[in-house]
C-alpha positions, 0 to 999 in steps of 0.5 A: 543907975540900976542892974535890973534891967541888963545886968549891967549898971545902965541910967534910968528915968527914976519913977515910980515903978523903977523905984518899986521894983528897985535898982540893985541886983538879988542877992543870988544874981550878985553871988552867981556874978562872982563866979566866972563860969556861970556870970555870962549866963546870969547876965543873959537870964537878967537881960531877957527879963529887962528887955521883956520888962521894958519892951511890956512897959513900952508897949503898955501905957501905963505910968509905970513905965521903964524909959531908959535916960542914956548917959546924956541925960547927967548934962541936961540943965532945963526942960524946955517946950518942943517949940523953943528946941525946934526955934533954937535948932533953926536959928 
């Protein structure tokens, strides 16, 4: 889970970048969430940057690359190869 991206808590792939650049928020991004007037403003500042991050980190390829997981990602059990997914769908 991290904030970095929306401001919001949202799942990740944990990598190596997402690791360097870290998971929680700034101590001023947590401070400025704590009053009302100015939250919905930091929120949006934080978004852009995400987006602008992962939109860079998409079209860039490079291993340090932000792919966001989705909150389905909890109940995957294995990994399996594209031809075993394609059989099982078709079966």
């Amino acid at each position: 889970m991290t904030e970095r991206i929306s401001g919001t808590p949202c799942t990740v792939i944990n990598t190596p970048y997402v690791q360097k650049i870290g998971t929680k928020q700034t101590w001023i991004e947590s401070v400025l969430n704590k009053n009302k007037k100015l939250k919905k403003w930091v929120k949006m500042v934080r978004f852009s940057i995400g987006m602008n991050a992962t939109k860079n980190a998409a079209t860039k390829a490079t291993y340090k690359t932000v792919w966001v997981a989705g909150p389905s990602i909890e109940h995957t059990n294995k990994i399996l190869p594209t031809k075993a997914i394609i059989r099982r769908l078709v079966s």
